[in-house]
C-alpha positions as CSV (number, residue, x, y, z in Angstrom):
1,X,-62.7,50.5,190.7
2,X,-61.0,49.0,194.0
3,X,-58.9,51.5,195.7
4,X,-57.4,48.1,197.9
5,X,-56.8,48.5,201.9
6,X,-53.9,50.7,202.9
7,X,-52.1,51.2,205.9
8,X,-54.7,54.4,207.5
9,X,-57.5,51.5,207.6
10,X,-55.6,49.0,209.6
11,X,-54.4,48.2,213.1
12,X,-51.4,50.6,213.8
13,X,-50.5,50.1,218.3
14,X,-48.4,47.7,219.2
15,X,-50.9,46.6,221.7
16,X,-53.6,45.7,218.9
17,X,-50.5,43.9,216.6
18,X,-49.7,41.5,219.5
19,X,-53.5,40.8,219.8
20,X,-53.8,40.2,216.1
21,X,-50.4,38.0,216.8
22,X,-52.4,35.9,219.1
23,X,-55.2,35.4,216.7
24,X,-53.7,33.5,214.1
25,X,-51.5,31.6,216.7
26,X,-54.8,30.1,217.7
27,X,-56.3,29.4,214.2
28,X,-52.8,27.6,213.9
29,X,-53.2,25.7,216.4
30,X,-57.1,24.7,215.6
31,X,-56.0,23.5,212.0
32,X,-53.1,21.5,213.3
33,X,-55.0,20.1,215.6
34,X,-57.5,18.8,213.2
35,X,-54.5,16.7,211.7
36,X,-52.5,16.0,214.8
37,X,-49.1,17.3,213.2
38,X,-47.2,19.6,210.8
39,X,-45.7,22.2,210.9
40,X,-47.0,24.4,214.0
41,X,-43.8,25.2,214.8
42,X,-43.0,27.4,212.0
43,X,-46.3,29.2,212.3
44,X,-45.8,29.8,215.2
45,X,-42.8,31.3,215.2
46,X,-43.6,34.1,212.1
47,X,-47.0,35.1,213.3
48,X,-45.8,38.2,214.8
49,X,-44.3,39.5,210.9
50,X,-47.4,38.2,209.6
51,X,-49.6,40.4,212.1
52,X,-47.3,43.1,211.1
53,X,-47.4,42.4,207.1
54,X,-51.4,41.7,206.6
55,X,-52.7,44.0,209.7
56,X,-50.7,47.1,209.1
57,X,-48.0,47.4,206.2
58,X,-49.5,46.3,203.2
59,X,-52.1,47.3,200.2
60,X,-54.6,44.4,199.2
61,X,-58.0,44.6,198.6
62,X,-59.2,41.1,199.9
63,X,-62.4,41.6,197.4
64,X,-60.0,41.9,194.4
65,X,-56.9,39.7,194.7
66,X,-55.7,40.8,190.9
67,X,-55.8,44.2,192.0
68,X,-53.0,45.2,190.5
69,X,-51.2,48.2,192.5
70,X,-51.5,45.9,195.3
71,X,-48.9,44.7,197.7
72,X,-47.5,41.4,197.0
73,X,-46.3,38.6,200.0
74,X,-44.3,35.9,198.3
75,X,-43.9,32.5,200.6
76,X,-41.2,31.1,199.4
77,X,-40.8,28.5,202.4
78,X,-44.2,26.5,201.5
79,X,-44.2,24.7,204.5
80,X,-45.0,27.9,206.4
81,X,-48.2,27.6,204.9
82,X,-50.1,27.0,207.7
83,X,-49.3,30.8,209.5
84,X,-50.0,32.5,206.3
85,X,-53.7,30.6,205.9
86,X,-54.3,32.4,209.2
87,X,-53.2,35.8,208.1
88,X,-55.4,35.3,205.0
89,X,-58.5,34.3,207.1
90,X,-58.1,37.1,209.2
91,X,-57.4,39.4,206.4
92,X,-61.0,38.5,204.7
93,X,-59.2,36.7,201.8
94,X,-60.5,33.3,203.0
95,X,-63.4,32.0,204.8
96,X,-62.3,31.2,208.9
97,X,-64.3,28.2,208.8
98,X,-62.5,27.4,205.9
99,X,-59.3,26.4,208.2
100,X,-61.4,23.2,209.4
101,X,-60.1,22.2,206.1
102,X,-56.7,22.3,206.2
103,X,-54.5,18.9,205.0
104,X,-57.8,17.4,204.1
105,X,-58.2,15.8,201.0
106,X,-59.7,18.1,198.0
107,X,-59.3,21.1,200.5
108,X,-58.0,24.8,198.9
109,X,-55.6,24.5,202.2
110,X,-52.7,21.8,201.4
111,X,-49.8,21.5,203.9
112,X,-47.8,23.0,201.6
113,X,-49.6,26.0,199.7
114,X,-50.1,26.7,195.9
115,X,-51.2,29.2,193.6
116,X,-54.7,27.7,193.4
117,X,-55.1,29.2,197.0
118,X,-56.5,32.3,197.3
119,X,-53.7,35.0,198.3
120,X,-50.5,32.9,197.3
121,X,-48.6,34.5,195.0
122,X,-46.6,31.6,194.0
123,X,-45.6,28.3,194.7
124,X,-43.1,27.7,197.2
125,X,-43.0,23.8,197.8
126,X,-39.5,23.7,196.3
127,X,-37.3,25.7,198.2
128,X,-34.6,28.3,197.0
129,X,-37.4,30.0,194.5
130,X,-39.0,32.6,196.3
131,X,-36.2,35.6,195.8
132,X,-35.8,35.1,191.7
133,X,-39.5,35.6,191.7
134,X,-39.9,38.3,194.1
135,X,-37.2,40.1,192.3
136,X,-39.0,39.3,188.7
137,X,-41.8,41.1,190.0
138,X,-40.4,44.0,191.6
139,X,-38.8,44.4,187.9
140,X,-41.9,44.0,186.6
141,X,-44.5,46.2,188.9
142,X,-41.3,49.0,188.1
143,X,-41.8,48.5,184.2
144,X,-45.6,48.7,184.7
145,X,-45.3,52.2,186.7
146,X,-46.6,50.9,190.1
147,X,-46.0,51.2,193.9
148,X,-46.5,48.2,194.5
149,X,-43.9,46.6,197.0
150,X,-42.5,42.9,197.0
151,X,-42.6,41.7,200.3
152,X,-40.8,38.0,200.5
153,X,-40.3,35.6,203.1
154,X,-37.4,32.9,203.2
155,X,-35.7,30.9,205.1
156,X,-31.8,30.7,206.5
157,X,-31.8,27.1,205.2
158,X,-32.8,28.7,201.8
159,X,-29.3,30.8,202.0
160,X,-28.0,27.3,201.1
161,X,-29.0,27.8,198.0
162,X,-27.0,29.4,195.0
163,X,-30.2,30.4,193.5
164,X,-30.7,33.1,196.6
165,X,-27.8,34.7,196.2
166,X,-28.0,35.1,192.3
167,X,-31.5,37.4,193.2
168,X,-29.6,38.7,195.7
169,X,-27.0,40.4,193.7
170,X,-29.5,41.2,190.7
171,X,-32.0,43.2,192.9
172,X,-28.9,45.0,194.5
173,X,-27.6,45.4,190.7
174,X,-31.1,46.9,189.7
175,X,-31.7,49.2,193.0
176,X,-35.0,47.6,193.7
177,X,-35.8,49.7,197.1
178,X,-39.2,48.3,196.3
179,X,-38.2,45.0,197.7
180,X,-38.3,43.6,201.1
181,X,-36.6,40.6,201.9
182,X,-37.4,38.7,205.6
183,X,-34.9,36.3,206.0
184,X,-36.2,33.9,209.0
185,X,-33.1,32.4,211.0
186,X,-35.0,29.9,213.3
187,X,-31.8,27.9,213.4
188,X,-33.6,24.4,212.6
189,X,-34.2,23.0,209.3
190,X,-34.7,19.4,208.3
191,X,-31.7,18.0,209.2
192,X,-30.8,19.7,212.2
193,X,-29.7,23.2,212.7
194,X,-28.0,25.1,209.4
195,X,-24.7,25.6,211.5
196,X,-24.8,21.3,211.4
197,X,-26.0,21.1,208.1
198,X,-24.4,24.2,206.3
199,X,-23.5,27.5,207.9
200,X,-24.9,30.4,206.9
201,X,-23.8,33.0,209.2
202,X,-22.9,35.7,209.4
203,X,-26.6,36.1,207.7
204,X,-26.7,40.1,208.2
205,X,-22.6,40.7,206.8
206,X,-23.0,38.5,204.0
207,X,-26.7,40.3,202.7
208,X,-24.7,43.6,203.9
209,X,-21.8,42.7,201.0
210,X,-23.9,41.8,198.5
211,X,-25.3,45.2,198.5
212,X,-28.6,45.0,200.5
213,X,-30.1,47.7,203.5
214,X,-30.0,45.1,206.1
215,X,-31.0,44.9,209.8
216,X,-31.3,42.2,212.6
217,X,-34.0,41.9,215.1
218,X,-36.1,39.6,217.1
219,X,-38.5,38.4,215.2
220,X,-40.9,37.7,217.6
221,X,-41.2,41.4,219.2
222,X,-43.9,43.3,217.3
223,X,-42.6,46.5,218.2
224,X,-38.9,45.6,216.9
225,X,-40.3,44.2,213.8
226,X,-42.5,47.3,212.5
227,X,-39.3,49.8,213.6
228,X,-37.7,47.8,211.1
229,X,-39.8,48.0,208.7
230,X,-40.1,52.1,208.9
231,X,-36.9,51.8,209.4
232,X,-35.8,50.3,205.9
233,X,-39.1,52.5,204.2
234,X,-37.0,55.5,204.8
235,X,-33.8,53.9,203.0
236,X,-33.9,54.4,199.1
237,X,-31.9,53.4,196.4
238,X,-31.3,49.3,197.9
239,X,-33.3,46.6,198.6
240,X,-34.2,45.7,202.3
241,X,-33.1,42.7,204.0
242,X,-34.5,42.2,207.9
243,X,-33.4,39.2,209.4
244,X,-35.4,37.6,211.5
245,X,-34.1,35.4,214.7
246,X,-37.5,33.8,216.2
247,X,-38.6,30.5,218.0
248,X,-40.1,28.1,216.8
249,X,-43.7,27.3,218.5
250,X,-43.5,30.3,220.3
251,X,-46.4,30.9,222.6
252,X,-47.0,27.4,223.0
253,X,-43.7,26.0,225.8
254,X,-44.0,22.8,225.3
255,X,-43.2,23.0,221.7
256,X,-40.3,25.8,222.1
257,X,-38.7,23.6,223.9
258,X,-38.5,20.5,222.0
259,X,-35.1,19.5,220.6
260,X,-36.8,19.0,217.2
261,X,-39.4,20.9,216.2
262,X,-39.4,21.5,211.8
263,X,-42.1,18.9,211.4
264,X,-44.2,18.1,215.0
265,X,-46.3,15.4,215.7
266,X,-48.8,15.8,218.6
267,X,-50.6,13.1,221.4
268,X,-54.4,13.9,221.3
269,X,-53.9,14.9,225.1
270,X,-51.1,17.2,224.2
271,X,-52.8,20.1,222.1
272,X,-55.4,20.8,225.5
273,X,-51.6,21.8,226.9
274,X,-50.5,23.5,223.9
275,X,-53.7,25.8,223.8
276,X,-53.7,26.5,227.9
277,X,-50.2,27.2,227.4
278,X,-51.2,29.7,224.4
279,X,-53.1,32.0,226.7
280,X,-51.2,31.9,229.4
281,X,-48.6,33.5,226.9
282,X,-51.5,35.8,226.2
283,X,-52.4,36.8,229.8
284,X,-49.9,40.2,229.5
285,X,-51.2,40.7,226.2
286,X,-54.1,41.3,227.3
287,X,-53.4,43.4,230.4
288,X,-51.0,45.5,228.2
289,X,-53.7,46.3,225.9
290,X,-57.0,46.8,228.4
């Protein structure tokens, strides 16, 4: 019987999160440099709460994906894919060499991730989803008796959608403390930034009103992102909502500083930048953890 991996097996200093960080920021930038464009940016800029999430929060057993008191990571902004491949190749879920793959034709690793990949609880091409499900499962793992806990990722351009905010007011209804929502407010969707398009804010006061724990943090500072998370663990009786303000590309200047960034297409002679770049970001990293 699989027992899963829990938090006492995994990476717990902040010095060893950031290196894990820095891992998957370079098998993100190896698979989109195999297709010369996508969505780096966006990878980019979660890989620090995915270093938290799949390095030292949550239960899964890599060997037994159904397993079923494990954790569950629900990413509802499909596009993201390409950070949480990393995570899962790091986590054992995946082969590494499997992220040669990615946006090839045939390949388990689509630009836009399914449920026929390994790891993915759902589908989250179509945006808006991600929080009705989450919230069906926490419901359902409660029914079933387990401690399992729904971990879900969205986006703020997802707050646009009515659909959100319906789960949002039926996991406050049905106290599901179980819950963990990670609202990422990169202020850039498709169309320009959500304030242009439709605006969202106040992000934290509205989640506040609707009933939800809620905090606001960087969401590219490691150590900010796993006090939250303690933080919201010792919090009963309401779901958790962190919101999360990071940069797109971060790590790699060049493409936090463009004025569009959702979707990036890259020169061949610009990804030798974008990977010097990387470890020059790195550089105190590494000092920090010697």
């Amino acid at each position: 019987m699989s027992h899963g991996i829990d938090a006492s097996a995994k990476a717990t200093s902040i010095g060893s999160l950031e290196l894990h960080a820095l891992s998957l920021r370079r098998h993100i930038l190896r698979m989109a440099e195999r297709v010369g464009q996508g969505y780096v940016g966006q990878g980019l800029g979660i890989a620090d709460l995915l270093a938290v999430l799949y390095s030292r929060e949550m239960k899964y057993d890599p060997k037994n994906l159904a397993w079923l008191d494990r954790d569950r990571f629900l990413l509802s902004i499909g596009h993201y894919s390409i950070g949480l491949y990393a995570a899962l190749a790091e986590a054992g879920v995946i082969p590494v060499d499997e992220l040669d793959t990615y946006g090839a034709d045939q390949s388990r690793l689509e630009m836009s991730g399914s449920e026929i990949t390994p790891g993915f609880e759902m589908t989250g091409g179509s945006l808006g989803h991600g929080l009705g499900q989450a919230v069906g499962m926490a419901l359902g793992v409660r029914l079933d008796k387990k401690a399992s806990r729904i971990f879900n990722l969205l986006s703020d351009g997802e707050l646009q959608e009515g659909s959100t905010w319906e789960a949002a007011m039926a996991a406050a209804h049905h106290r599901l403390d179980h819950l963990f929502a990670f609202i990422d407010c990169n202020n850039q969707q498709a169309d320009g930034p959500p304030g242009q398009v439709l605006n969202v804010e106040p992000v934290q006061e509205k989640w506040k009103a609707f009933g939800w724990d809620t905090q606001r943090i960087n969401g590219n500072d490691i150590h900010a992102i796993v006090d939250a998370i303690d933080a919201a663990k010792e919090n009963s009786g309401k779901p958790h909502a962190i919101i999360l303000d990071t940069l797109m590309g971060k790590g790699v200047r060049t493409f936090e500083e463009r004025d569009k960034n959702h979707f990036i297409r890259v020169e061949p002679d610009e990804w030798r930048l974008a990977r010097e770049q990387l470890e020059e970001y790195a550089q105190p990293r590494h000092r920090g953890s010697a």
